[in-house]
Short mmCIF file of the C-alpha atoms (twelve columns), coordinates in Angstrom:
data_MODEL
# 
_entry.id   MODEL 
# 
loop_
_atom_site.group_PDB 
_atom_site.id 
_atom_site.type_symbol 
_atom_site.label_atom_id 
_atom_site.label_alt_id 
_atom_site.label_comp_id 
_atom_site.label_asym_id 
_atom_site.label_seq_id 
_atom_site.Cartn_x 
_atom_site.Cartn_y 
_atom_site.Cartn_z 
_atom_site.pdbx_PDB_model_num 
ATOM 1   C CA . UNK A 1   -18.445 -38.219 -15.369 1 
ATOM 2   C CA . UNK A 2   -16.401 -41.127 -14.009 1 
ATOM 3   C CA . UNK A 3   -13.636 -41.310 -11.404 1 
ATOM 4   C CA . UNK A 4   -11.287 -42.064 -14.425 1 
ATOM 5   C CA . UNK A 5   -12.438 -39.349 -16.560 1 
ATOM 6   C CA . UNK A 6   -11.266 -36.900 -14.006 1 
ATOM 7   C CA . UNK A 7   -7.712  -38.883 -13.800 1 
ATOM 8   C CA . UNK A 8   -8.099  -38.338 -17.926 1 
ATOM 9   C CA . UNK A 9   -8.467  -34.179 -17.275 1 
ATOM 10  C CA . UNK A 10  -5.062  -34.726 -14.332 1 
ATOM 11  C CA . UNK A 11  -2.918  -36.668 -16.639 1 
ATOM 12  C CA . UNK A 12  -3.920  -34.011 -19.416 1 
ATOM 13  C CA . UNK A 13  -2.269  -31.075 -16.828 1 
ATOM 14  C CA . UNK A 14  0.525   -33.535 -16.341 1 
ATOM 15  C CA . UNK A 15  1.659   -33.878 -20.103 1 
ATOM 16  C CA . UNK A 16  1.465   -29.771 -19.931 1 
ATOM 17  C CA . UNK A 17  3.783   -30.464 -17.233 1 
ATOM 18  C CA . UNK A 18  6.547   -32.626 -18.584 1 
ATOM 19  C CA . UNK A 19  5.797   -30.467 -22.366 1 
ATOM 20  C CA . UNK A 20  6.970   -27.437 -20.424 1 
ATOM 21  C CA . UNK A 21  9.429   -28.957 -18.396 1 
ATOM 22  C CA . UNK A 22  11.226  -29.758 -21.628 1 
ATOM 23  C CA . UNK A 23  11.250  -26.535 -22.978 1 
ATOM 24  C CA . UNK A 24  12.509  -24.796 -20.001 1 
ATOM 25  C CA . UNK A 25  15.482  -27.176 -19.360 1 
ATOM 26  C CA . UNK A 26  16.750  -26.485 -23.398 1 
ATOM 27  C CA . UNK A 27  16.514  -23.238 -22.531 1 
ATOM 28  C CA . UNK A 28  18.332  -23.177 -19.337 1 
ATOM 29  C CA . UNK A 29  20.800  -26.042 -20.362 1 
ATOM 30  C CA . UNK A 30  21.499  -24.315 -23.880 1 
ATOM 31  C CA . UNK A 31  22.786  -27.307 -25.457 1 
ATOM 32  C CA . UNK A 32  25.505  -26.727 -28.836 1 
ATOM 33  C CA . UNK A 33  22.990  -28.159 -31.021 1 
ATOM 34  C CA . UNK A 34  19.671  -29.849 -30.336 1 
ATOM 35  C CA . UNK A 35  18.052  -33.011 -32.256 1 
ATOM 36  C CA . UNK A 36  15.334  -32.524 -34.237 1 
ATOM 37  C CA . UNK A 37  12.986  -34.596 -31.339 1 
ATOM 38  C CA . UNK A 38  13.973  -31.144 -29.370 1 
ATOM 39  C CA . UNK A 39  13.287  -28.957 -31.899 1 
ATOM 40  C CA . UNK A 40  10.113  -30.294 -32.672 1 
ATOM 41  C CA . UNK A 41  9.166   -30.027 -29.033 1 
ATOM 42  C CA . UNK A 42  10.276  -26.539 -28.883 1 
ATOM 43  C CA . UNK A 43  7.779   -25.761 -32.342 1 
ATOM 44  C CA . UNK A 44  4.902   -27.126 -30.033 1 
ATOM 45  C CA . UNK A 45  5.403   -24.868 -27.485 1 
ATOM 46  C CA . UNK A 46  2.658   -22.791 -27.707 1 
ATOM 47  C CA . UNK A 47  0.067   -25.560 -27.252 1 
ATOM 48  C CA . UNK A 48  1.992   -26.433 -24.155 1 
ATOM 49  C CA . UNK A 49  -0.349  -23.564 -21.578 1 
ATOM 50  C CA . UNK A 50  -2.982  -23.951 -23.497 1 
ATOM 51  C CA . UNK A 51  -3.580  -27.684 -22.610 1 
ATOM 52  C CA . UNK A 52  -3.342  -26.200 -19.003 1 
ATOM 53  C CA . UNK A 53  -5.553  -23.431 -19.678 1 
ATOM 54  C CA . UNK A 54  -8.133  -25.572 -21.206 1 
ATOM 55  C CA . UNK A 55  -8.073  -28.055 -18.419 1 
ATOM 56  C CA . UNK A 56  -8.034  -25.417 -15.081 1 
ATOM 57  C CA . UNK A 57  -11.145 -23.023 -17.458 1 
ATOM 58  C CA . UNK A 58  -13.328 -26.602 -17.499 1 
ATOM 59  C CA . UNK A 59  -11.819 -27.018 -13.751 1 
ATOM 60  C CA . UNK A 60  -13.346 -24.013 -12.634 1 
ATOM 61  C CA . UNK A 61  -16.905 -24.666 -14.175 1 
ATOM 62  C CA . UNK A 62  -16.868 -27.854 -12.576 1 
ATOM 63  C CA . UNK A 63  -16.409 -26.706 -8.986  1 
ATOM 64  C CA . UNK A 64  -19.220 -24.431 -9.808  1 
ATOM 65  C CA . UNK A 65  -21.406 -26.465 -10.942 1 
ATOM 66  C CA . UNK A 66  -20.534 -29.151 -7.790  1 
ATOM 67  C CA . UNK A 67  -21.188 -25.940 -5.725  1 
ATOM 68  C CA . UNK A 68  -24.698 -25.491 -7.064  1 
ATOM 69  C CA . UNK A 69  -26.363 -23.043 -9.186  1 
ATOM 70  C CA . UNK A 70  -25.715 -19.892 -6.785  1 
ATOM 71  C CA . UNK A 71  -22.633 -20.760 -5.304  1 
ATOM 72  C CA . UNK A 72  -22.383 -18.659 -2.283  1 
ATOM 73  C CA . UNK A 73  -19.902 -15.988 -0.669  1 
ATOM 74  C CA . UNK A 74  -16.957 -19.207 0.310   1 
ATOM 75  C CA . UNK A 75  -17.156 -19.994 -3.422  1 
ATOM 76  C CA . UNK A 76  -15.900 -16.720 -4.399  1 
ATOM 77  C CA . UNK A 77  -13.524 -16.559 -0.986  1 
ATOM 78  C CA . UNK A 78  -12.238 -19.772 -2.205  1 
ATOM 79  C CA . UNK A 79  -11.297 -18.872 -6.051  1 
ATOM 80  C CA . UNK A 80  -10.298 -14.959 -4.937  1 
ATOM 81  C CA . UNK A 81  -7.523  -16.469 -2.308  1 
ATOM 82  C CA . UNK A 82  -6.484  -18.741 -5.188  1 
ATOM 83  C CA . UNK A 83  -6.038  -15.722 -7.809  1 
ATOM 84  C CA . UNK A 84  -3.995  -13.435 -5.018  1 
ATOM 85  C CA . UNK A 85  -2.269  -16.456 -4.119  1 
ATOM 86  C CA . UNK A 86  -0.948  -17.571 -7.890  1 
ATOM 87  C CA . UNK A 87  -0.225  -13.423 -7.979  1 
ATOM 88  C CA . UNK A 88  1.965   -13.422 -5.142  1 
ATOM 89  C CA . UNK A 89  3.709   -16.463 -6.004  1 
ATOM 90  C CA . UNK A 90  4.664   -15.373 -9.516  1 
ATOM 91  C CA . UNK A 91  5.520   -12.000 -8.398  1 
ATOM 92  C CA . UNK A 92  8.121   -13.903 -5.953  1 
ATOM 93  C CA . UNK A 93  9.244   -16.160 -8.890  1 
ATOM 94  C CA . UNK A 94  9.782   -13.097 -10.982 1 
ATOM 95  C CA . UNK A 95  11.612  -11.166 -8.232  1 
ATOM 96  C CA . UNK A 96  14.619  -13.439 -7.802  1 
ATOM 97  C CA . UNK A 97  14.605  -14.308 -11.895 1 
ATOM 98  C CA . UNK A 98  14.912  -10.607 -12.919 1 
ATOM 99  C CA . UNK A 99  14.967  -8.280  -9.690  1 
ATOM 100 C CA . UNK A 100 12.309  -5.689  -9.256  1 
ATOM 101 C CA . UNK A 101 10.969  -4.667  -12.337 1 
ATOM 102 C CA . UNK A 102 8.463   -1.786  -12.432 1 
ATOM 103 C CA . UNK A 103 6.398   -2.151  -12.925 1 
ATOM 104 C CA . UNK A 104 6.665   -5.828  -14.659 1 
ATOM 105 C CA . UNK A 105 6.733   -7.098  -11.331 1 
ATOM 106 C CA . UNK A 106 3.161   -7.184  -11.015 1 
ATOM 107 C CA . UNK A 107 1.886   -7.427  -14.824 1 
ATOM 108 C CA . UNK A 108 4.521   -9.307  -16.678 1 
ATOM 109 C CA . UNK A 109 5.175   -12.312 -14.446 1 
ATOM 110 C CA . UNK A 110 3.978   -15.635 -16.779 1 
ATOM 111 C CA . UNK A 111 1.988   -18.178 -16.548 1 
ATOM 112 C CA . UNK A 112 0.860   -18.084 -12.926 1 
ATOM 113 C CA . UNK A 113 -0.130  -14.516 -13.732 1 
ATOM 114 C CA . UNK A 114 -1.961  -15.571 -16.775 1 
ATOM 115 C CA . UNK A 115 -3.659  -17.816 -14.168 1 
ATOM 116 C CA . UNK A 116 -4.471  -16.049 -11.788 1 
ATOM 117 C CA . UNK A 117 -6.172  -13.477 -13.886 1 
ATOM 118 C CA . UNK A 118 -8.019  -15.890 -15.694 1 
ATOM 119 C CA . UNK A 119 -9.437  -17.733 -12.032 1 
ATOM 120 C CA . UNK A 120 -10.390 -14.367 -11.109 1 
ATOM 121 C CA . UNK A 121 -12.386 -13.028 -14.109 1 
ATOM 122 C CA . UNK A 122 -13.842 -16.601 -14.522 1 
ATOM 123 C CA . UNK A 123 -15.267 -16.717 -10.906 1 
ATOM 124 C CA . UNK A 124 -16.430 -13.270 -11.386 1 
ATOM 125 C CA . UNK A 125 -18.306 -13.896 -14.830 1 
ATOM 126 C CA . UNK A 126 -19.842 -16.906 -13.564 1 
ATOM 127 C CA . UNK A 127 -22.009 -18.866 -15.671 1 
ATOM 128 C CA . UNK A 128 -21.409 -20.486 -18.998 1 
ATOM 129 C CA . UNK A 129 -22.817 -17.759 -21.071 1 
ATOM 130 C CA . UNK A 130 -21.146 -15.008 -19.863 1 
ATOM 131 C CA . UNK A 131 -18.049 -16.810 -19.909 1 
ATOM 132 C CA . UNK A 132 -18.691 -17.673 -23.395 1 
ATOM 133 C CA . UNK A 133 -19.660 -13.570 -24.317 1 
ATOM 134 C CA . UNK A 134 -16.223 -13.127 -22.086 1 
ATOM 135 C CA . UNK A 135 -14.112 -15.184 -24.056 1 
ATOM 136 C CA . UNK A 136 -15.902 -14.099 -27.440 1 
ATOM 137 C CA . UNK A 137 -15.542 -10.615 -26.223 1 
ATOM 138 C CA . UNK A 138 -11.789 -10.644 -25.327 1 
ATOM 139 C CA . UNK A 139 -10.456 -12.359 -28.207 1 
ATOM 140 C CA . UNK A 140 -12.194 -9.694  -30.832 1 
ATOM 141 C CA . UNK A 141 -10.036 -7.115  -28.808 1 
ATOM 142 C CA . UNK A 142 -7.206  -9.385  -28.925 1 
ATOM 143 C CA . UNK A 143 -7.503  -9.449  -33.063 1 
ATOM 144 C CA . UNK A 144 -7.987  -5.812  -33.531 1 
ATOM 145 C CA . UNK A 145 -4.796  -5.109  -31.027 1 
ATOM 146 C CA . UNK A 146 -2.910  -7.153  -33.227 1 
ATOM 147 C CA . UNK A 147 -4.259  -5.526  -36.242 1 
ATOM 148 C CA . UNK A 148 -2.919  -2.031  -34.960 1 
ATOM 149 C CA . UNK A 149 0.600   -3.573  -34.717 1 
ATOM 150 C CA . UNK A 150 0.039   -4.029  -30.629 1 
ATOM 151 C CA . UNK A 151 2.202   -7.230  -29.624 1 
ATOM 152 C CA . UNK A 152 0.294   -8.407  -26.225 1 
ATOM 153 C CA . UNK A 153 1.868   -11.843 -25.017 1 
ATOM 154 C CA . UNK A 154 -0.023  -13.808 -22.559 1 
ATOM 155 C CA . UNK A 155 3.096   -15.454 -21.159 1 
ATOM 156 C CA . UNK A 156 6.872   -15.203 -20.589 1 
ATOM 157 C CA . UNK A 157 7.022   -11.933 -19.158 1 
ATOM 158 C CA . UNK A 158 4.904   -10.550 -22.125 1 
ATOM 159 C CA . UNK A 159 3.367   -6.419  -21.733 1 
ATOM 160 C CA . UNK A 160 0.101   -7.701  -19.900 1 
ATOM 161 C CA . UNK A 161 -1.080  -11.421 -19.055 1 
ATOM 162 C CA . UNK A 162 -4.281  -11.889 -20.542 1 
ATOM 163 C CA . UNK A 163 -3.829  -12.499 -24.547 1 
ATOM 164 C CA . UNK A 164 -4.422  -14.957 -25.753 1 
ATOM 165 C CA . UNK A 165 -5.164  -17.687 -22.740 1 
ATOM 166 C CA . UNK A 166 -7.693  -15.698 -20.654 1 
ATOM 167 C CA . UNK A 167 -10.205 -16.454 -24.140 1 
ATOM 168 C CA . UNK A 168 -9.386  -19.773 -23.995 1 
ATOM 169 C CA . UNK A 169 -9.759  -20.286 -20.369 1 
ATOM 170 C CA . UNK A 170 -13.042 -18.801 -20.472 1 
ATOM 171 C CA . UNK A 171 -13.911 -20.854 -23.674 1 
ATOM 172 C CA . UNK A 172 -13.528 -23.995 -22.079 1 
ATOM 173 C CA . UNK A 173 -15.161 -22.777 -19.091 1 
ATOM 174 C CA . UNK A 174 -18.227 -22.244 -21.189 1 
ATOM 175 C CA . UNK A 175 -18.392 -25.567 -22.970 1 
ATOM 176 C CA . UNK A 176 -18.202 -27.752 -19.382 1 
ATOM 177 C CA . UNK A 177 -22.171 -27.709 -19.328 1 
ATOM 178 C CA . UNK A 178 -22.980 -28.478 -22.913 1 
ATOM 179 C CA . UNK A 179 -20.325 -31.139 -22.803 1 
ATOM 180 C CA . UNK A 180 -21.941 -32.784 -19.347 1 
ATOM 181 C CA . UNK A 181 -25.397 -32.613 -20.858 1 
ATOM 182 C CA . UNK A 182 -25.256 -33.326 -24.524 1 
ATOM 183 C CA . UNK A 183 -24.214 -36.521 -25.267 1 
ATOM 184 C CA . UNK A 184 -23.610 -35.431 -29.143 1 
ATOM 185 C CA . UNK A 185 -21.671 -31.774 -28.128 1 
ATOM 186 C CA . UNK A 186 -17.944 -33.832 -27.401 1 
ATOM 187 C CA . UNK A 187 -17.966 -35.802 -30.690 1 
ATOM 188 C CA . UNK A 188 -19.021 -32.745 -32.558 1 
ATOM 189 C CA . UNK A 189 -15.829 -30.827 -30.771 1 
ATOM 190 C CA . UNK A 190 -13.680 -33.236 -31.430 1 
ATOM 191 C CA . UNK A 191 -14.750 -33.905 -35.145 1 
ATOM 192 C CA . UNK A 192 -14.154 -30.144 -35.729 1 
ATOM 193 C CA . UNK A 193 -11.000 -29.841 -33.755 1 
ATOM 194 C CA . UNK A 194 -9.797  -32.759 -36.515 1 
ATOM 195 C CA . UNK A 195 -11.177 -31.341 -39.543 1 
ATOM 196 C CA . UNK A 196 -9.528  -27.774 -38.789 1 
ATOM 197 C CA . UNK A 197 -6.170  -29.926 -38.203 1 
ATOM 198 C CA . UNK A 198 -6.503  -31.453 -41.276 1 
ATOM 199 C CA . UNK A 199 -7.317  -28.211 -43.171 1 
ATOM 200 C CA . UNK A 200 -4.441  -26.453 -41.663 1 
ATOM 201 C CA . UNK A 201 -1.552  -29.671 -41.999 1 
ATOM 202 C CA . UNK A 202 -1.573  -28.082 -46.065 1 
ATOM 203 C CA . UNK A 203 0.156   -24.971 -44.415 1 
ATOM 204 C CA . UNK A 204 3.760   -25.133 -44.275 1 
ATOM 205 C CA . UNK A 205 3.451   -22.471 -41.462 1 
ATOM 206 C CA . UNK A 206 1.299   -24.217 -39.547 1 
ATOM 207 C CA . UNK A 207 3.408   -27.605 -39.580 1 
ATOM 208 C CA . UNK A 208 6.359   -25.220 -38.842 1 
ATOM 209 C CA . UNK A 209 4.096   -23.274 -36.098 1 
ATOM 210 C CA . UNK A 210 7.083   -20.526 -35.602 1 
ATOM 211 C CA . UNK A 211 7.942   -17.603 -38.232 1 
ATOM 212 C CA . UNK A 212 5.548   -15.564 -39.330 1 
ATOM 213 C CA . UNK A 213 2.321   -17.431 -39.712 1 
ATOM 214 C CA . UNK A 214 2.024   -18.358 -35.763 1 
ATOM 215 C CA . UNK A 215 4.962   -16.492 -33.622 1 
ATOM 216 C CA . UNK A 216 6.806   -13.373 -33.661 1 
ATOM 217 C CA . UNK A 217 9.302   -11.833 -31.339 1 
ATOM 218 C CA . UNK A 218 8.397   -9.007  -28.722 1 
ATOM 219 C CA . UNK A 219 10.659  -7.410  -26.503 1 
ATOM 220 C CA . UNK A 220 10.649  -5.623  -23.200 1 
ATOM 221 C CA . UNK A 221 13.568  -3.205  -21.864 1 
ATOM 222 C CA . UNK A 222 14.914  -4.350  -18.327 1 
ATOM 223 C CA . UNK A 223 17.108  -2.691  -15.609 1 
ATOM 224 C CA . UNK A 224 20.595  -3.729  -14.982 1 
ATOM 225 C CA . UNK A 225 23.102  -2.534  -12.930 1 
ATOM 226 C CA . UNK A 226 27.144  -2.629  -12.976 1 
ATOM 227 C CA . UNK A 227 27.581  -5.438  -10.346 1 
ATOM 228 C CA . UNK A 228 24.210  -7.680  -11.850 1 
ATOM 229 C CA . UNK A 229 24.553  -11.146 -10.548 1 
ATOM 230 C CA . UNK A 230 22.619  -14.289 -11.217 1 
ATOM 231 C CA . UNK A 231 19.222  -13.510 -9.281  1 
ATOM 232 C CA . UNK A 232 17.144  -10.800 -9.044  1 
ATOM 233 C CA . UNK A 233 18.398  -10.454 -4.936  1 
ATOM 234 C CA . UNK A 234 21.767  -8.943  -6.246  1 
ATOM 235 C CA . UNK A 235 20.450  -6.943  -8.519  1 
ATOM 236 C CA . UNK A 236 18.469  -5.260  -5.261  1 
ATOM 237 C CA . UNK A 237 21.492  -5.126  -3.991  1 
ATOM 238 C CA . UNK A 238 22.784  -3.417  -6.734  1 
ATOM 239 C CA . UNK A 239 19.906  -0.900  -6.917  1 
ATOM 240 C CA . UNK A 240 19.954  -0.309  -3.028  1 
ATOM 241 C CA . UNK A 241 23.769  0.932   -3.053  1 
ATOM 242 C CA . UNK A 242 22.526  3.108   -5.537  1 
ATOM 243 C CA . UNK A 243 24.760  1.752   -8.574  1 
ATOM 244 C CA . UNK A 244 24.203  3.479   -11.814 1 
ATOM 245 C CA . UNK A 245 21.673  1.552   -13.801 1 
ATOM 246 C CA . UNK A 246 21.718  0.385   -17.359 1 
ATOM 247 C CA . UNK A 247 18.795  -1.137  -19.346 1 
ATOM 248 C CA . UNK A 248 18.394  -3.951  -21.653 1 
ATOM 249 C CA . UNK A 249 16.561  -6.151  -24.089 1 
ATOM 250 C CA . UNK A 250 14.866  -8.900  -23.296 1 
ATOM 251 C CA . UNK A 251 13.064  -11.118 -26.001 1 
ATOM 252 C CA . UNK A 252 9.539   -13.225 -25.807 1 
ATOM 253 C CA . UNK A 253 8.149   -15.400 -28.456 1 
ATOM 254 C CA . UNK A 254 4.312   -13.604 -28.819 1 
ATOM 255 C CA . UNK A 255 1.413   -15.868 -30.552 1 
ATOM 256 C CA . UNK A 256 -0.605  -14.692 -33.086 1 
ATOM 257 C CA . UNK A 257 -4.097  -14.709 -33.350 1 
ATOM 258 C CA . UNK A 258 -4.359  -17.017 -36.033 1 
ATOM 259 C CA . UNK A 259 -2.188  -19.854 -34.201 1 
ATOM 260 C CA . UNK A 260 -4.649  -19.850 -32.000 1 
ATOM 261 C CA . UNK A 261 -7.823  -22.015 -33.468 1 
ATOM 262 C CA . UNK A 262 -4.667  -24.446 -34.028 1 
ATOM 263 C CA . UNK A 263 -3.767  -24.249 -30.298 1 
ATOM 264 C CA . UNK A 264 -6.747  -25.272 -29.148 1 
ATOM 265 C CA . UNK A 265 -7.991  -27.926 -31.852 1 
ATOM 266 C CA . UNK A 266 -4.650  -29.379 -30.688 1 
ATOM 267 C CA . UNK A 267 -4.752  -29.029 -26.853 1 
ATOM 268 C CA . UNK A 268 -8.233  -30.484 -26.942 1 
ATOM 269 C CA . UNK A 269 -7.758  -33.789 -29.028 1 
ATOM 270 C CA . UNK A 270 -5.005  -34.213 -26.954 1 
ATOM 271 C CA . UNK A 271 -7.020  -33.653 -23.720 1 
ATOM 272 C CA . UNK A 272 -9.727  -35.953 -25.368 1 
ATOM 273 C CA . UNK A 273 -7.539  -38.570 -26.199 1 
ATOM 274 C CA . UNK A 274 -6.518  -38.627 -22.895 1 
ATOM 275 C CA . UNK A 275 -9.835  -38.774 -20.865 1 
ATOM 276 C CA . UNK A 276 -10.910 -41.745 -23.418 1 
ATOM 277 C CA . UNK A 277 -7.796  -43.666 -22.734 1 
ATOM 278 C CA . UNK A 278 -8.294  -43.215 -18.807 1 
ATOM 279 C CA . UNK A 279 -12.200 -44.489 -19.364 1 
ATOM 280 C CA . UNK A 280 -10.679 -47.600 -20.591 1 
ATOM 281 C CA . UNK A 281 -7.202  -48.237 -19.602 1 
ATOM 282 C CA . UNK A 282 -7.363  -45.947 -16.421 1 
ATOM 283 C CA . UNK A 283 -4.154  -47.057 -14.320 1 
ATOM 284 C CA . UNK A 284 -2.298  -46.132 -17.932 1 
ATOM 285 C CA . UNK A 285 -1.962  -42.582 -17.039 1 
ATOM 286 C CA . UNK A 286 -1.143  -42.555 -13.317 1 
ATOM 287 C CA . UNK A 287 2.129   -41.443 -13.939 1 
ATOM 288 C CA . UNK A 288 0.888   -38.254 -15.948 1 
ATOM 289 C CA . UNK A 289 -2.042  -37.953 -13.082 1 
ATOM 290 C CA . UNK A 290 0.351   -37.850 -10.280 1 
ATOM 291 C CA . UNK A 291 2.066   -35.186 -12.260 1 
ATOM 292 C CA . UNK A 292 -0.924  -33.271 -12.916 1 
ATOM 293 C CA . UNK A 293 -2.949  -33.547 -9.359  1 
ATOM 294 C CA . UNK A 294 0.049   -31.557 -7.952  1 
ATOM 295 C CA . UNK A 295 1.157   -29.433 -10.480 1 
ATOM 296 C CA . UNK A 296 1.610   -26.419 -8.906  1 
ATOM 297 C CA . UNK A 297 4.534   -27.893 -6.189  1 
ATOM 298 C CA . UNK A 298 6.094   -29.757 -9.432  1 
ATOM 299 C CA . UNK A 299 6.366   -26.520 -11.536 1 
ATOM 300 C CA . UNK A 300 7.921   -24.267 -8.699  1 
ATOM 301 C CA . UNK A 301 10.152  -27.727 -7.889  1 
ATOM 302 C CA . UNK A 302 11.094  -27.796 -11.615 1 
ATOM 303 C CA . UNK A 303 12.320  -24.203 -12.219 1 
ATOM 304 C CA . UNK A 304 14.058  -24.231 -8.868  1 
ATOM 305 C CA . UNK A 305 15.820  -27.562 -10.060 1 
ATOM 306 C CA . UNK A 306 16.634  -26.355 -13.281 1 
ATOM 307 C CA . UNK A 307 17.840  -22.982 -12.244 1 
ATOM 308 C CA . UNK A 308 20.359  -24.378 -9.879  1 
ATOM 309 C CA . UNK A 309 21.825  -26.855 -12.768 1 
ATOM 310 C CA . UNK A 310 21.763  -24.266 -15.061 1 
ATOM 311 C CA . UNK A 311 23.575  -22.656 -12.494 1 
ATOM 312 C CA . UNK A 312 26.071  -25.243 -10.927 1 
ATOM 313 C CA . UNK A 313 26.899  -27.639 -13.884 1 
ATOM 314 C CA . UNK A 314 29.897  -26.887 -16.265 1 
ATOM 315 C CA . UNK A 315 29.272  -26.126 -20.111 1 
ATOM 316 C CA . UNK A 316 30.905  -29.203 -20.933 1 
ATOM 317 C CA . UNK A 317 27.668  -30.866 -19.433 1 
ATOM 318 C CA . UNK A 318 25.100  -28.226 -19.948 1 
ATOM 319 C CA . UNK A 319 25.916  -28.352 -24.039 1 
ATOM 320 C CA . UNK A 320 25.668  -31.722 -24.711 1 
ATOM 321 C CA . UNK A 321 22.636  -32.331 -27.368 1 
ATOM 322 C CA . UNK A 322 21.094  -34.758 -25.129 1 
ATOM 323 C CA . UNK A 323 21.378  -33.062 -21.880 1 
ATOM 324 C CA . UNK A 324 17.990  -31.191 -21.790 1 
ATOM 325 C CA . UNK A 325 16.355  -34.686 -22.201 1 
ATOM 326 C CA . UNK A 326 18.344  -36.381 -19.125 1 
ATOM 327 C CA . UNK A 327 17.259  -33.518 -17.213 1 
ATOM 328 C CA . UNK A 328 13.531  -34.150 -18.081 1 
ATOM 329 C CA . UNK A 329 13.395  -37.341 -17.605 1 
ATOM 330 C CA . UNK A 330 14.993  -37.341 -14.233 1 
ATOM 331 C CA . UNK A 331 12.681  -34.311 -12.494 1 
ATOM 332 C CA . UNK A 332 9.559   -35.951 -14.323 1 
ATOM 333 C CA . UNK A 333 10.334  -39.648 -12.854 1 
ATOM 334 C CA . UNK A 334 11.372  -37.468 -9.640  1 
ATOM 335 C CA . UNK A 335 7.954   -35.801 -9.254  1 
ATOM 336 C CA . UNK A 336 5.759   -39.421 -10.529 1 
ATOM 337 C CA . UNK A 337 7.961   -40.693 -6.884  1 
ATOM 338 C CA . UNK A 338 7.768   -38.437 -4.971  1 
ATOM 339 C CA . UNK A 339 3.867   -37.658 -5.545  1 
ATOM 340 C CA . UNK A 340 3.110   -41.138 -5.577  1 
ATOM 341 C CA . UNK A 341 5.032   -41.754 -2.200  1 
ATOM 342 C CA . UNK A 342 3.131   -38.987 -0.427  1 
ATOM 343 C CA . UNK A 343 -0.314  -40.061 -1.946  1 
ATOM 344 C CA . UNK A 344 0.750   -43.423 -0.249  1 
ATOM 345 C CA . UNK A 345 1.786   -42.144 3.130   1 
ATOM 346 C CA . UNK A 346 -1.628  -39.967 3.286   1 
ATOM 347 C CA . UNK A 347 -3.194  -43.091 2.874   1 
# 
């Protein structure tokens, strides 16, 4: 594949990027009432990860197959340090957002969980066709959970990270070779990622996405203490003085397996789209690929940004309909400078 193709597969991580950065800053803003541009972003936000799962599962195959057949022991060193890395990191994150859990600390901590676990079990697997029995595998279990009434989110804080993106990460993961070597494999993908689109747009709960043909709530019970304050350091605090503890709710939206064909025709005509408008137009999307060759230092930047105006600004500000999309547009064009400056003083 091209040099451009690759900035296609970056600028593909980057819309995840500003997509999510959108729907975290309604949420921490909480605006009065939200145009229906917002809402409509915030009905999309399922496909939001799995762009980004779709694009680091075809990542990983990639390296492997730039690594050779048999990659060897720094391979695996290289993709393990990765996994306890991302686990560490989220486990921080989740520490000052909600204190110390137990134990959701260590299995309920989002989408740098999700990732982790996924880089882990798709180093181990290996090749395409155990990543493709993997994937096949995992979402069968994830069906018949759901069958039995078992909610299992695969993000925000849901029971245990792996449902539903682990699948998908492992699905794409499986398709890199048969997409590098079969010239006829992509337009077949994305000819059936249309047609299923196109199927589905005569739902009215799949052009809704939320309610009860995609999304339903889940819930998980949290400690909190008398003297709580607004990070998880006080309420360690809190715990250590040995305050009486209370408990409550806290609510996740949890994707259902049938939204999830949907997610993916979606995430991948998007990625597609992408990648062919880089192959022709390929300074187009440098913006997007600055966001998405260093997304890991934009999303921590972006939650630590958001948090502290969520924090700092007055109501007054925070609810105004249009506030959410200020925000946005500010840490995105923040990040596209930043990253391009240091790309620039590397050079």
């Amino acid at each position: 594949m091209s040099g451009s193709r690759y900035q296609g597969v970056d600028a593909t991580r980057g819309l995840a990027m500003v997509l999510m950065t959108t729907t975290h800053a309604q949420r921490v803003l909480h605006p009065d009432r939200s145009p229906e541009f917002a809402q409509w972003l915030m009905r999309i936000e399922p496909i939001i990860p799995t762009l980004f799962f779709l694009v680091a599962g075809w990542g990983l195959a990639r390296s492997r197959y730039r690594a050779g057949n048999t990659p060897g022991w720094s391979w695996h060193a290289h993709h393990l340090q990765r996994s306890l890395g991302l686990w560490l990191l989220s486990a921080l994150m989740f520490f000052v957002y909600a204190g110390p859990q137990w134990p959701e600390i260590l299995t309920s901590t989002g989408v740098l969980q999700c990732l982790a676990i996924s880089i882990l079990v798709g180093s181990l697997l290996g090749n395409a066709w155990l990543a493709a029995l993997g994937a096949t595998a995992l979402f069968a279990t994830y069906v018949w959970l759901h069958s039995k009434g078992i909610l299992i989110d695969g993000i925000n804080q849901g029971s245990f990270p792996i449902f539903p993106f682990l699948p998908i990460f492992l699905a794409a993961q499986a398709i890199e070779r048969p997409m590098r070597v079969r010239s006829w494999f992509q337009p077949a993908i994305a000819t059936a990622g249309a047609i299923l689109v196109l199927v589905l747009s005569a739902n009215v709960g799949f052009r809704n996405l939320w309610g009860p043909w995609g999304v339903s709530n889940t819930y998980q019970e949290y400690l909190r203490t008398q003297h709580f304050g607004q990070n998880g350091l006080s309420l360690a605090r809190d715990l250590w003085r040995g305050v009486p503890s209370q408990t409550y709710l806290v609510g996740f939206w949890s994707t259902l397996p049938r939204l999830v064909p949907a997610m993916v025709a979606l995430s991948g005509l998007a990625a597609l789209f992408l990648c062919a408008v880089a192959d022709r137009f390929p300074d187009r999307l440098r913006p997007l690929a600055l966001l998405g060759r260093h997304a890991l230092p934009y999303y921590v930047g972006h939650l630590i940004v958001l948090g502290g105006l969520g924090f700092l600004l007055p109501h007054s500000l925070c609810s105004l309909s249009w506030s959410w999309l200020l925000a946005t547009v500010a840490l995105a064009g923040s990040g596209v400078g930043i990253f391009a400056w240091r790309e620039r003083f590397r050079r």
